[in-house]
VMD Tcl script that builds the backbone (N, CA, C; Angstrom):
set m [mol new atoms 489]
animate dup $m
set s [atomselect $m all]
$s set {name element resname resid chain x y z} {
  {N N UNK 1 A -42.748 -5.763 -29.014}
  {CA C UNK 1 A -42.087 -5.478 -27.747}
  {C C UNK 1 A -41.817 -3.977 -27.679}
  {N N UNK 2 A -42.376 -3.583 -26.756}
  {CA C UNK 2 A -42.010 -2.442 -26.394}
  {C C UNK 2 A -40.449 -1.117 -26.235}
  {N N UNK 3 A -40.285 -0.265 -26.434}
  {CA C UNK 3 A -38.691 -0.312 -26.611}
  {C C UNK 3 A -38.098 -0.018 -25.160}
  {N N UNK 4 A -38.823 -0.131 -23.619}
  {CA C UNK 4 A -38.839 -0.569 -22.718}
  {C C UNK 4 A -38.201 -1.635 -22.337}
  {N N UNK 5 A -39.080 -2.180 -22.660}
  {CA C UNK 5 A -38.676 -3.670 -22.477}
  {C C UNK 5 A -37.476 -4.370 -23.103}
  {N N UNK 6 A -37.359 -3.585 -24.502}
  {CA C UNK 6 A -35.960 -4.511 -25.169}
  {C C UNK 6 A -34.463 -3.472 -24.224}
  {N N UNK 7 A -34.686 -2.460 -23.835}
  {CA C UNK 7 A -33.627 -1.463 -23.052}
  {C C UNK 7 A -33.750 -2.830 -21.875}
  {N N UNK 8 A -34.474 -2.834 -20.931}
  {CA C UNK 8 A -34.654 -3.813 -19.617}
  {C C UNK 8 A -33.834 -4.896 -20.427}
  {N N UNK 9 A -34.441 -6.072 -21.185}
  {CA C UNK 9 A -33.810 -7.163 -21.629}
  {C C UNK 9 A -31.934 -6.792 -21.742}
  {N N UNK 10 A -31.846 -5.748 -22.721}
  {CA C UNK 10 A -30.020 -5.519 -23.022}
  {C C UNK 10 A -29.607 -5.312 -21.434}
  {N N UNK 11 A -30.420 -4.811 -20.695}
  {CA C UNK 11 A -29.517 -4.222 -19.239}
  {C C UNK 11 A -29.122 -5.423 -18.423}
  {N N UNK 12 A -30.469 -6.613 -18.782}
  {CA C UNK 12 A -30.168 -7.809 -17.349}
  {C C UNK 12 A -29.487 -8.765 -18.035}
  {N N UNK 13 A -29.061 -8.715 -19.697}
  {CA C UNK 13 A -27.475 -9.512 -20.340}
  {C C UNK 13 A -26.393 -9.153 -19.940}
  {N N UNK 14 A -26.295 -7.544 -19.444}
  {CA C UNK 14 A -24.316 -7.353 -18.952}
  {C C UNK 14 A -24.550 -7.884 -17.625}
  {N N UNK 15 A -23.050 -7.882 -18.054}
  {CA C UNK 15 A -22.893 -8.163 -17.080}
  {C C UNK 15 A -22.637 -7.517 -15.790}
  {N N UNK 16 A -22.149 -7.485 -14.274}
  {CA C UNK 16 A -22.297 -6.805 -13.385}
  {C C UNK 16 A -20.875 -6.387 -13.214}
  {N N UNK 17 A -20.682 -5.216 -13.435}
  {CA C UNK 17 A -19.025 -4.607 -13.937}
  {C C UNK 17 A -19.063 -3.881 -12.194}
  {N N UNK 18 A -19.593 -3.993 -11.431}
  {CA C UNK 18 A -19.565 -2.895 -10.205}
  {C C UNK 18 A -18.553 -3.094 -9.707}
  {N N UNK 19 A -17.109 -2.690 -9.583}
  {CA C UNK 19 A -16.011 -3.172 -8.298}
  {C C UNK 19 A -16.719 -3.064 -7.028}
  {N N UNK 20 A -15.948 -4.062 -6.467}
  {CA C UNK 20 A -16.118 -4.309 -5.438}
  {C C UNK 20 A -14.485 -3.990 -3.969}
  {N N UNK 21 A -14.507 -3.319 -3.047}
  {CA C UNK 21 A -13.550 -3.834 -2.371}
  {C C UNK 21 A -13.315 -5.111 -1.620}
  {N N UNK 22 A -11.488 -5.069 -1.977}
  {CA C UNK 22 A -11.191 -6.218 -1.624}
  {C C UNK 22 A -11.597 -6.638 -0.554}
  {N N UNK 23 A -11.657 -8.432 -0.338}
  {CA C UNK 23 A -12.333 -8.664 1.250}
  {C C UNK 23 A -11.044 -8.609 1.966}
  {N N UNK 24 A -11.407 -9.324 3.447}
  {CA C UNK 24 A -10.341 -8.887 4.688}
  {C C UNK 24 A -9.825 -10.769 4.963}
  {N N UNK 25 A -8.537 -11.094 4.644}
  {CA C UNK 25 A -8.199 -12.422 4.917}
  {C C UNK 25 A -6.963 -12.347 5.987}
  {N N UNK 26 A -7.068 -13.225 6.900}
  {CA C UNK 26 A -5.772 -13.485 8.072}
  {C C UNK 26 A -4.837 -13.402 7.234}
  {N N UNK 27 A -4.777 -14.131 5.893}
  {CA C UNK 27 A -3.299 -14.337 5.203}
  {C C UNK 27 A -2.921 -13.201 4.186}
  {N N UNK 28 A -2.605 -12.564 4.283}
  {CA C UNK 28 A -2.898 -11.220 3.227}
  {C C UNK 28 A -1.592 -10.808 2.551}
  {N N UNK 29 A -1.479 -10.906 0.655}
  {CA C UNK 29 A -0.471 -10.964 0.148}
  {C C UNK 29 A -0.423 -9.418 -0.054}
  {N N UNK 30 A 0.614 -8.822 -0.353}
  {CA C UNK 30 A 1.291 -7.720 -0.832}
  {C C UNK 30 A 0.156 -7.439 -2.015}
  {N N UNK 31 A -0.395 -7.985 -2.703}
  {CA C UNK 31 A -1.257 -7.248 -3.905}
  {C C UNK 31 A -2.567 -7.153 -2.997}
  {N N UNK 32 A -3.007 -7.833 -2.114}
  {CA C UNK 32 A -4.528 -7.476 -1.389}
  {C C UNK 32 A -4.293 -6.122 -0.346}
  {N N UNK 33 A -3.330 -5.823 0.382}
  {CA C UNK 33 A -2.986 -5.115 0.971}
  {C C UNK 33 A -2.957 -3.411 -0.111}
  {N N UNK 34 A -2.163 -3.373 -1.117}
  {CA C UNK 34 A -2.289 -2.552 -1.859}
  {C C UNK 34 A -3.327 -2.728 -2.322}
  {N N UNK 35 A -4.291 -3.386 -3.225}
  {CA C UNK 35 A -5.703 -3.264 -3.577}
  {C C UNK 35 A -6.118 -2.159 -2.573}
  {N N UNK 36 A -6.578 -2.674 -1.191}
  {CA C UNK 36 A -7.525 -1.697 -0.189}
  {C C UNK 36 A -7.058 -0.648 0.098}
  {N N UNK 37 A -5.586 -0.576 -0.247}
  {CA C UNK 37 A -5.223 1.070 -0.201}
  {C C UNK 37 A -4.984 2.079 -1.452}
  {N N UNK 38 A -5.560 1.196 -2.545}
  {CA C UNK 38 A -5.435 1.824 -3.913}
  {C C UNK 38 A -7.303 2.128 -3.824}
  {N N UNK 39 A -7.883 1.531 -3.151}
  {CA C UNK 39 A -9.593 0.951 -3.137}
  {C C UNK 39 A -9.717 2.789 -2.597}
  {N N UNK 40 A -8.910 2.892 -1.249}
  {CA C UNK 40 A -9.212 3.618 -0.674}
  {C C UNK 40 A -9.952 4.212 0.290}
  {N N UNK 41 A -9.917 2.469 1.066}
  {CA C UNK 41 A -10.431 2.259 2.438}
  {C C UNK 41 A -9.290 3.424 3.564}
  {N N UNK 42 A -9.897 3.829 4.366}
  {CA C UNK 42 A -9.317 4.574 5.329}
  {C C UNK 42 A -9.356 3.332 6.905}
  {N N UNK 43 A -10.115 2.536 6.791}
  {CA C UNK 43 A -10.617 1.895 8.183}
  {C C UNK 43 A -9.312 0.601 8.517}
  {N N UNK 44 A -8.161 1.256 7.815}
  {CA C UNK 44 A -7.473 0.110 8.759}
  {C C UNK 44 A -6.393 0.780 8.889}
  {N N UNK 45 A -5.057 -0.651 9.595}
  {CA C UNK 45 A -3.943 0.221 10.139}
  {C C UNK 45 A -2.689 -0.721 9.951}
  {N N UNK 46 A -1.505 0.098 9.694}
  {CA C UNK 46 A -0.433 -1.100 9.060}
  {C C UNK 46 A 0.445 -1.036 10.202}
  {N N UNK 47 A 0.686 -2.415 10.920}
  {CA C UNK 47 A 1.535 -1.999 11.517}
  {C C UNK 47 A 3.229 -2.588 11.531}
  {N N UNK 48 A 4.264 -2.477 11.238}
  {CA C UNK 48 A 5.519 -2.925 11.600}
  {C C UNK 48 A 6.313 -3.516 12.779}
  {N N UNK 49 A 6.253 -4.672 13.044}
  {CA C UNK 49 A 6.583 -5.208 14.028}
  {C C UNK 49 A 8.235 -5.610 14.332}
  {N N UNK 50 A 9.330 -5.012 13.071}
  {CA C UNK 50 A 10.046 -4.947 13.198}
  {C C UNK 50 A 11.189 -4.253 14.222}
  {N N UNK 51 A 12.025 -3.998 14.338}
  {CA C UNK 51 A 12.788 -3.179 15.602}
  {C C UNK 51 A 12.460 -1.837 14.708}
  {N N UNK 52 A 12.955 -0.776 15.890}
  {CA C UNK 52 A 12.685 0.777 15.291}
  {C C UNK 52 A 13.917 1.385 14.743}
  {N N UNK 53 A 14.989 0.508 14.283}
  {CA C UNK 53 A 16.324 0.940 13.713}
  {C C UNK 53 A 15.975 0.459 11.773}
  {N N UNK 54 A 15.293 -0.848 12.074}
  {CA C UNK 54 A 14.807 -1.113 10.648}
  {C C UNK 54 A 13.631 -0.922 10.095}
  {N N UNK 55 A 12.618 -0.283 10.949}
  {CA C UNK 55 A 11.462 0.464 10.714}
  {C C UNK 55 A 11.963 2.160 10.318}
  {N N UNK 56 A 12.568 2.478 10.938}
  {CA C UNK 56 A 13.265 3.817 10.491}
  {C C UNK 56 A 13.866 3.908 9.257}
  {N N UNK 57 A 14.735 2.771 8.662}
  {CA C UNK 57 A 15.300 2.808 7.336}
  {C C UNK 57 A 14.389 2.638 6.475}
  {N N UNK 58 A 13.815 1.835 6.370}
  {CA C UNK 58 A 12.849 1.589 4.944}
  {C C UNK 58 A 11.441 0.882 5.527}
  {N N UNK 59 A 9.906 1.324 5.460}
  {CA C UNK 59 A 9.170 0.468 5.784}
  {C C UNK 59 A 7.543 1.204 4.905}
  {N N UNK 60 A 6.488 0.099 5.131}
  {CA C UNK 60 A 5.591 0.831 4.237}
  {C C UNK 60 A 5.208 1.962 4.252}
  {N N UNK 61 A 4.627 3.132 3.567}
  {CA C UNK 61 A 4.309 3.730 3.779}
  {C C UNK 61 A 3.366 4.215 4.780}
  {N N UNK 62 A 3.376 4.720 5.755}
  {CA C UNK 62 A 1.680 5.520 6.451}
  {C C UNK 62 A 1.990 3.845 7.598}
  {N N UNK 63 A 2.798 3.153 7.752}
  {CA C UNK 63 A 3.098 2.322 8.649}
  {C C UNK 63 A 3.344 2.608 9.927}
  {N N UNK 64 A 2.629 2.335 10.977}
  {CA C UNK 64 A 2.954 2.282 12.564}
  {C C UNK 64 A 4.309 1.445 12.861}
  {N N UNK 65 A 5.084 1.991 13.717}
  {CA C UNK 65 A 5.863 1.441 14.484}
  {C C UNK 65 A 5.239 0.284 15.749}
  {N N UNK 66 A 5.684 -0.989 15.979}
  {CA C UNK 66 A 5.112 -1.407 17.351}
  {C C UNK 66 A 6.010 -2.429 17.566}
  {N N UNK 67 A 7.477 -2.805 17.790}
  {CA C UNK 67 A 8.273 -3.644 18.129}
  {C C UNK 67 A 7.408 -4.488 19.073}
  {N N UNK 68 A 7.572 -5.787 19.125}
  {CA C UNK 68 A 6.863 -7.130 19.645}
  {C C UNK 68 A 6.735 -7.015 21.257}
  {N N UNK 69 A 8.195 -6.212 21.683}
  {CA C UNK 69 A 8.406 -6.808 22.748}
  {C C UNK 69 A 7.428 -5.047 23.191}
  {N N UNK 70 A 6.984 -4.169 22.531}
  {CA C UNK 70 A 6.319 -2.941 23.167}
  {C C UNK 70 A 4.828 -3.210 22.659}
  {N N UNK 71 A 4.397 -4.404 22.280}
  {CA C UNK 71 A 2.666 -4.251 22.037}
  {C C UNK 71 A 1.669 -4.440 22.866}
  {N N UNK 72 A 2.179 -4.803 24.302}
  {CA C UNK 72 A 0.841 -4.457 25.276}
  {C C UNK 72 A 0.575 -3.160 25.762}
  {N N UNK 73 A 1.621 -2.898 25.734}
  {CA C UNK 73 A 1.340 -0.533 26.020}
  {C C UNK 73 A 0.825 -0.296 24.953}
  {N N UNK 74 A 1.092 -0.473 23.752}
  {CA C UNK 74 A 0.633 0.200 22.354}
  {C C UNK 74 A -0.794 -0.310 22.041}
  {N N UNK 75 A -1.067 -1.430 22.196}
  {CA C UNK 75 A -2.309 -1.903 21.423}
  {C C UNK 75 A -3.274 -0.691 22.451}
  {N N UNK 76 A -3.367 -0.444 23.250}
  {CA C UNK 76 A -4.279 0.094 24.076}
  {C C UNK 76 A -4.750 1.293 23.257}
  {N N UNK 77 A -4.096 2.118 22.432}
  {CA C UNK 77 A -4.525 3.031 21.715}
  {C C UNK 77 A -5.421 2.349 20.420}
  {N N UNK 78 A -5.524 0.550 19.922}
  {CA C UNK 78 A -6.047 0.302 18.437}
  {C C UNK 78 A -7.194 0.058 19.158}
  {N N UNK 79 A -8.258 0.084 17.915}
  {CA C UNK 79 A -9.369 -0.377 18.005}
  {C C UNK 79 A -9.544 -1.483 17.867}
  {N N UNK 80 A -10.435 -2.624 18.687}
  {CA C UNK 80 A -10.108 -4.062 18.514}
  {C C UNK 80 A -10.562 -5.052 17.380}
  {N N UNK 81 A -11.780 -3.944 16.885}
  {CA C UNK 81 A -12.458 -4.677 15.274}
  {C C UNK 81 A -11.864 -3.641 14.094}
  {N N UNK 82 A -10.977 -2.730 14.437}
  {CA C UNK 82 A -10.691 -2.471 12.920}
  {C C UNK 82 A -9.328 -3.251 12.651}
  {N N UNK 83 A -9.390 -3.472 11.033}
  {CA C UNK 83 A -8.206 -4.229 10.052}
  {C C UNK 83 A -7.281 -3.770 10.548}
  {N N UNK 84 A -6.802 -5.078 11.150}
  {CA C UNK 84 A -5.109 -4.564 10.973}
  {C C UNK 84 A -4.206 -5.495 10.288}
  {N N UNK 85 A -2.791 -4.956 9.581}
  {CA C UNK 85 A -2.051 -5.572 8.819}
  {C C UNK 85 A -0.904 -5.200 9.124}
  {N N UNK 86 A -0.198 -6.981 9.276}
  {CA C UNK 86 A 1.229 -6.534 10.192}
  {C C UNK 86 A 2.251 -7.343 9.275}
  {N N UNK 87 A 3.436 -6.595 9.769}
  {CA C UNK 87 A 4.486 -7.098 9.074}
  {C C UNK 87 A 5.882 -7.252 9.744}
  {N N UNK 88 A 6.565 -8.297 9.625}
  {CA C UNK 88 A 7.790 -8.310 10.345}
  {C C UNK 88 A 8.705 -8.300 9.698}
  {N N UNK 89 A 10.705 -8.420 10.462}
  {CA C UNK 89 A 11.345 -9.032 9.335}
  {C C UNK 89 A 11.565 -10.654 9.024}
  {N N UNK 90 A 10.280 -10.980 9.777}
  {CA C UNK 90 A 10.394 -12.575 8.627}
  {C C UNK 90 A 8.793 -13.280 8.785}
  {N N UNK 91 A 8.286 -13.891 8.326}
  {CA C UNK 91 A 6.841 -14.600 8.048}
  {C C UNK 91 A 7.172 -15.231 9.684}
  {N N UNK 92 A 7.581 -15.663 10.450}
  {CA C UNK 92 A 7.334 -15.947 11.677}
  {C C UNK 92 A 7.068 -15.286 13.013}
  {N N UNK 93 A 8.381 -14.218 12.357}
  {CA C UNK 93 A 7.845 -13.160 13.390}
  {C C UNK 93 A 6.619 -12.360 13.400}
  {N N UNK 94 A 5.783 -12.191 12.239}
  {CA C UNK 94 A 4.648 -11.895 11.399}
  {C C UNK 94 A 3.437 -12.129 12.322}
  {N N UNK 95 A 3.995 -13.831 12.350}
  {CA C UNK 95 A 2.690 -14.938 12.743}
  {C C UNK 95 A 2.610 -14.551 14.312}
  {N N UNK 96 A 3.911 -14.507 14.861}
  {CA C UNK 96 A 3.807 -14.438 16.358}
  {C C UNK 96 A 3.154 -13.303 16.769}
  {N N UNK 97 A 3.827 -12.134 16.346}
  {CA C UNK 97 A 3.302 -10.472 16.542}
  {C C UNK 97 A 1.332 -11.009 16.070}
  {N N UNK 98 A 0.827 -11.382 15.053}
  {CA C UNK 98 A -0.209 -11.611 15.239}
  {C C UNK 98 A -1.417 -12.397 15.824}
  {N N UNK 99 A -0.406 -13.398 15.965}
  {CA C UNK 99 A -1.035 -14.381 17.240}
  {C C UNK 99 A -0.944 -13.614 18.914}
  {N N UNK 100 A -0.510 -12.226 19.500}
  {CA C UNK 100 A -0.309 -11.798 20.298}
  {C C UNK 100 A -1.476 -11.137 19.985}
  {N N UNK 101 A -1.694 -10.117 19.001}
  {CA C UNK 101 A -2.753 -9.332 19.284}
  {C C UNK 101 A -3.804 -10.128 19.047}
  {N N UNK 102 A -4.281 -11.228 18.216}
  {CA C UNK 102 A -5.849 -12.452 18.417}
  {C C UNK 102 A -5.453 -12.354 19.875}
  {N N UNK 103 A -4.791 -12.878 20.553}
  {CA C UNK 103 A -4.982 -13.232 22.101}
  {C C UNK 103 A -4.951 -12.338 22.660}
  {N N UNK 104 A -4.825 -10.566 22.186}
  {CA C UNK 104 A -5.439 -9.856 22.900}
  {C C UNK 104 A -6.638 -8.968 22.724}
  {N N UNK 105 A -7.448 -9.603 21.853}
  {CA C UNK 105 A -8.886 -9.647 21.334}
  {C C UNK 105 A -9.349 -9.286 20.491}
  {N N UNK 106 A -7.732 -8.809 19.343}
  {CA C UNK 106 A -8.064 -8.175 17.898}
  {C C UNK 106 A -8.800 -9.021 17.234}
  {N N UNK 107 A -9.854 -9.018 16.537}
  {CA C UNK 107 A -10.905 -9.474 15.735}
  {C C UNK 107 A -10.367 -9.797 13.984}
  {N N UNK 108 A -9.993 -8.383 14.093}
  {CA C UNK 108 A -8.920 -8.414 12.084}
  {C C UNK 108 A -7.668 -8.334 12.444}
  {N N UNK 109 A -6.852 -9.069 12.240}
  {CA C UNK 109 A -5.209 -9.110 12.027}
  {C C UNK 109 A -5.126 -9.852 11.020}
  {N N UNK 110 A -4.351 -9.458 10.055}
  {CA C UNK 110 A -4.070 -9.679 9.128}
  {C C UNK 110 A -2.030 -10.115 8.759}
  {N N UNK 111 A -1.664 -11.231 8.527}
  {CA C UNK 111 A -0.493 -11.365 8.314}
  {C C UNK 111 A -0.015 -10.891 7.054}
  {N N UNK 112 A 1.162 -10.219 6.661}
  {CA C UNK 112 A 0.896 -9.630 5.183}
  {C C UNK 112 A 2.498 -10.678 4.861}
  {N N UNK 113 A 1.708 -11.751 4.087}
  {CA C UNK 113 A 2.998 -12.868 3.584}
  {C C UNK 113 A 4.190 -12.270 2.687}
  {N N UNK 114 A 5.456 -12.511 2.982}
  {CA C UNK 114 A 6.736 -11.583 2.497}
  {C C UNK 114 A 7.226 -10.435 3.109}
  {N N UNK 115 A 5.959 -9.689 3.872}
  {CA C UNK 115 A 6.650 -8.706 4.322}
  {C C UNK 115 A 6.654 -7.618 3.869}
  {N N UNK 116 A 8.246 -6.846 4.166}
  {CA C UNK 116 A 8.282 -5.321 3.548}
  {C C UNK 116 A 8.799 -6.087 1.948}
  {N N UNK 117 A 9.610 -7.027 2.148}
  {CA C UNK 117 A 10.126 -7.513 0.498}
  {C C UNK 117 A 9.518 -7.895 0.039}
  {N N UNK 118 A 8.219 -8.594 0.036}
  {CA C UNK 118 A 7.096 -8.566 -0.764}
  {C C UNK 118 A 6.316 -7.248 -1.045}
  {N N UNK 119 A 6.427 -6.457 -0.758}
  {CA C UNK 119 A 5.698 -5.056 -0.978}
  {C C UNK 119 A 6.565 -4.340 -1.485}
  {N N UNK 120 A 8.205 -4.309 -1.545}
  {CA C UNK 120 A 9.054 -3.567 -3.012}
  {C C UNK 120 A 8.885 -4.789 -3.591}
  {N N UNK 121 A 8.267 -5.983 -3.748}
  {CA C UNK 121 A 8.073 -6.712 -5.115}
  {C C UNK 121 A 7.415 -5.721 -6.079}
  {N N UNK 122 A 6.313 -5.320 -5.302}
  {CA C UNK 122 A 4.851 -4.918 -6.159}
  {C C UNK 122 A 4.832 -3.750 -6.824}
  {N N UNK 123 A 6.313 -3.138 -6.104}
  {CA C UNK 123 A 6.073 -1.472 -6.138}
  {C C UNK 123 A 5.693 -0.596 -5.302}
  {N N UNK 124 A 5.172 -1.357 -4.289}
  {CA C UNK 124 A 4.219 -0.550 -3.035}
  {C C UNK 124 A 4.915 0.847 -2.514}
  {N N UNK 125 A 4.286 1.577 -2.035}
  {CA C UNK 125 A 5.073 2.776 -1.338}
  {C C UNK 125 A 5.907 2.777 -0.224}
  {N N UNK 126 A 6.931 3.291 -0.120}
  {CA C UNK 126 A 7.437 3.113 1.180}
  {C C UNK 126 A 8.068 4.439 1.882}
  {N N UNK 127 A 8.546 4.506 2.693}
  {CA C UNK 127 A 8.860 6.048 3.184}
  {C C UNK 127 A 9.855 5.500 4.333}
  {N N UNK 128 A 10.811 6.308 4.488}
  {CA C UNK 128 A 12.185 6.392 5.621}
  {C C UNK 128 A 13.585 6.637 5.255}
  {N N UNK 129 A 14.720 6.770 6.215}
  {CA C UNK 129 A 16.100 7.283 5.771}
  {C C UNK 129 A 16.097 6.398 4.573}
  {N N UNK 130 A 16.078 5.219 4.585}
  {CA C UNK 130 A 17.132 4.208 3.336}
  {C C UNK 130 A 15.987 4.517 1.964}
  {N N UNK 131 A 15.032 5.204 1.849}
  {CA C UNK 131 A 14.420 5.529 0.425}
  {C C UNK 131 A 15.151 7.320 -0.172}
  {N N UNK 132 A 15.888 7.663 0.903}
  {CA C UNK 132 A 16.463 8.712 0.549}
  {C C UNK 132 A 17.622 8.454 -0.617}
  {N N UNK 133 A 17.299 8.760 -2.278}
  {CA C UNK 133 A 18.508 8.744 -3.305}
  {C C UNK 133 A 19.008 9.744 -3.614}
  {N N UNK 134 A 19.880 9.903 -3.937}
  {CA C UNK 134 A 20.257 11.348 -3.996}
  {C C UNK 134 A 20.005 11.447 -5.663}
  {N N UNK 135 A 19.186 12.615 -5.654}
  {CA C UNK 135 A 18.272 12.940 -6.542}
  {C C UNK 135 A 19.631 14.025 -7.750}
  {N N UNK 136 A 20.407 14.102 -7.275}
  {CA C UNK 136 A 21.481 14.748 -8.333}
  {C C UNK 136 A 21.269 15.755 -8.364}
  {N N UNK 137 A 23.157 16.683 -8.428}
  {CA C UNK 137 A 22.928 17.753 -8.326}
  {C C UNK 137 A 21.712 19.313 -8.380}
  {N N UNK 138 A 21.575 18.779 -9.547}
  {CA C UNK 138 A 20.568 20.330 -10.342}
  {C C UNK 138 A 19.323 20.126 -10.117}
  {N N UNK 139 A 18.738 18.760 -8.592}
  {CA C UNK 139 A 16.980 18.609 -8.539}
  {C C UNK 139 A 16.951 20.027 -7.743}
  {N N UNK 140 A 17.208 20.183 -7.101}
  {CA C UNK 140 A 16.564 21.588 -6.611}
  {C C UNK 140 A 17.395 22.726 -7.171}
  {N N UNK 141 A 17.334 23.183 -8.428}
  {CA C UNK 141 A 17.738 24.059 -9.000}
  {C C UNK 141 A 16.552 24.524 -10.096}
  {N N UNK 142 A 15.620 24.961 -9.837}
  {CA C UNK 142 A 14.669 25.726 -10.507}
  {C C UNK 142 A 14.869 25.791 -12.102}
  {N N UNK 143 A 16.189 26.556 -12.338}
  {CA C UNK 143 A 16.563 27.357 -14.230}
  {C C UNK 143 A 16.868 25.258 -14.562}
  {N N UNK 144 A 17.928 24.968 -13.669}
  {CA C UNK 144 A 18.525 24.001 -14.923}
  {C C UNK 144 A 17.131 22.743 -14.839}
  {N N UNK 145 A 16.107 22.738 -13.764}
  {CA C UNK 145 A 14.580 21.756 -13.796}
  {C C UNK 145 A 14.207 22.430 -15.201}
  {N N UNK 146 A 14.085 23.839 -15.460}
  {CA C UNK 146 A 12.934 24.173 -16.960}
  {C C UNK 146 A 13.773 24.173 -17.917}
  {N N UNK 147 A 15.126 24.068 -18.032}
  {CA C UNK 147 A 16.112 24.020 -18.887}
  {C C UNK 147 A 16.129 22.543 -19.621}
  {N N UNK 148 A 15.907 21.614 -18.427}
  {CA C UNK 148 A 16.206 20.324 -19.099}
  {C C UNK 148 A 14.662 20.040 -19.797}
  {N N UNK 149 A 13.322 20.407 -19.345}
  {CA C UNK 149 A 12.167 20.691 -19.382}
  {C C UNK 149 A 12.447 21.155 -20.700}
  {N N UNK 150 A 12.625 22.250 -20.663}
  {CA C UNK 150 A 12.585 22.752 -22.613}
  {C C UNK 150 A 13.362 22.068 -23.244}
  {N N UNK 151 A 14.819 21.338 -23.113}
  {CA C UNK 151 A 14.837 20.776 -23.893}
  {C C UNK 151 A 14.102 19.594 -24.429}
  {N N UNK 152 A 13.670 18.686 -23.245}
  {CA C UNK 152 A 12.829 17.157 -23.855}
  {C C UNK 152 A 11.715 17.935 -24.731}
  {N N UNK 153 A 11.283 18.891 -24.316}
  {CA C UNK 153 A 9.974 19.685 -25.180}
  {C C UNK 153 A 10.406 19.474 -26.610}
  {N N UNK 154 A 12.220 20.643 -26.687}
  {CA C UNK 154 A 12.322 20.954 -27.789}
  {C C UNK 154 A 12.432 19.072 -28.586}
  {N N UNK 155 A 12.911 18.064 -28.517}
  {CA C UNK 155 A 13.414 16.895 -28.902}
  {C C UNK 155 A 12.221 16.340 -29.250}
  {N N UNK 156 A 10.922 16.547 -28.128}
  {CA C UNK 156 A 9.658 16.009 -29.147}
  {C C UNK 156 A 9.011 16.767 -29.478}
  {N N UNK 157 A 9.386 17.904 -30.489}
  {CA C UNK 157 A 8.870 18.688 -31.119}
  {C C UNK 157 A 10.122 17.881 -32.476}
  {N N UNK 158 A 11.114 17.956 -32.389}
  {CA C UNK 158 A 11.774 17.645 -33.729}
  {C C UNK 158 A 11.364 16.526 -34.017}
  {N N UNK 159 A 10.593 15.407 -33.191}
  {CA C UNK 159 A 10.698 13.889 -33.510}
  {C C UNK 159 A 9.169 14.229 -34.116}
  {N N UNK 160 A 8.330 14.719 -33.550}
  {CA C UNK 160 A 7.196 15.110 -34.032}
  {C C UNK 160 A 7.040 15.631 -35.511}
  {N N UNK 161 A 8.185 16.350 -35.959}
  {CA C UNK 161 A 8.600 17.265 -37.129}
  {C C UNK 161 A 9.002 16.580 -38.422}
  {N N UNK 162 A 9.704 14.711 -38.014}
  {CA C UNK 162 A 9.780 13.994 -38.182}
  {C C UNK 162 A 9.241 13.250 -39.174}
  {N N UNK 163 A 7.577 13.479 -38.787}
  {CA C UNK 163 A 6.753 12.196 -39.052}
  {C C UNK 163 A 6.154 12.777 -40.203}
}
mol reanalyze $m
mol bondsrecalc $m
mol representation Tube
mol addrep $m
């Protein structure tokens, strides 16, 4: 056998390691939703169907605003076949906000089951007033940031010194 041929033979035993992105499902959990934005699809759009007092405090990251009772003015700006993934504050209101846009000829809507509290399950990103912590005195203080900096340095340098 040729050493051709035994390279060909080892190649068509592995197996097929290629990722793939995630597919697009109506029911869409908090880990499929992050998959395609860890994947690093750009072609869809998240939207929040919550009021804009609790969309303002805490909601996903890179998330649209579109309260239920404002989505026939708004949809006019989405595209009707790209992904969309919506979220309310409860799995019903979810279903309804997405049963509005199917009946107004969205193709991908996507329900994202749990919500925004299924997505701080996962870790997911989020952005607004209520992710604001107060980061303690000395974060924006330059000397005491490289101060505390040299010290963890200096501490694993002694633990290092250690061994």
């Amino acid at each position: 056998m040729a050493i051709e041929d035994t390279i060909t033979t080892a190649k068509d035993k592995l197996p097929n390691i290629t990722p793939v992105p995630p597919s697009f499902h109506s029911q869409a959990s908090a880990h499929e939703l992050k998959s395609r934005l860890n994947w690093g699809e750009p072609g869809l759009t998240i939207l929040d169907v919550r009021d804009r007092n609790l969309f303002n405090e805490r909601r996903i990251m890179g998330a649209m605003n579109m309260p239920h009772e404002e989505m026939p003015q708004i949809t006019e700006s989405l595209a009707p076949n790209r992904d969309i993934y919506l979220y309310g504050a409860s799995d019903e209101e979810t279903a309804s906000a997405a049963n509005a846009l199917r009946s107004a000829g969205f193709l991908h809507v996507a329900e994202l089951k749990g919500g925004l509290t299924a997505w701080l399950e996962i870790d997911g990103s989020v952005e607004g007033a209520g992710t604001n912590e107060n980061p303690g005195s000395d974060a924006y203080n330059v000397s005491s940031r490289l101060a505390a900096f040299g010290e963890e340095k200096a501490k694993e340098k002694r633990m290092e010194n250690r061994k």
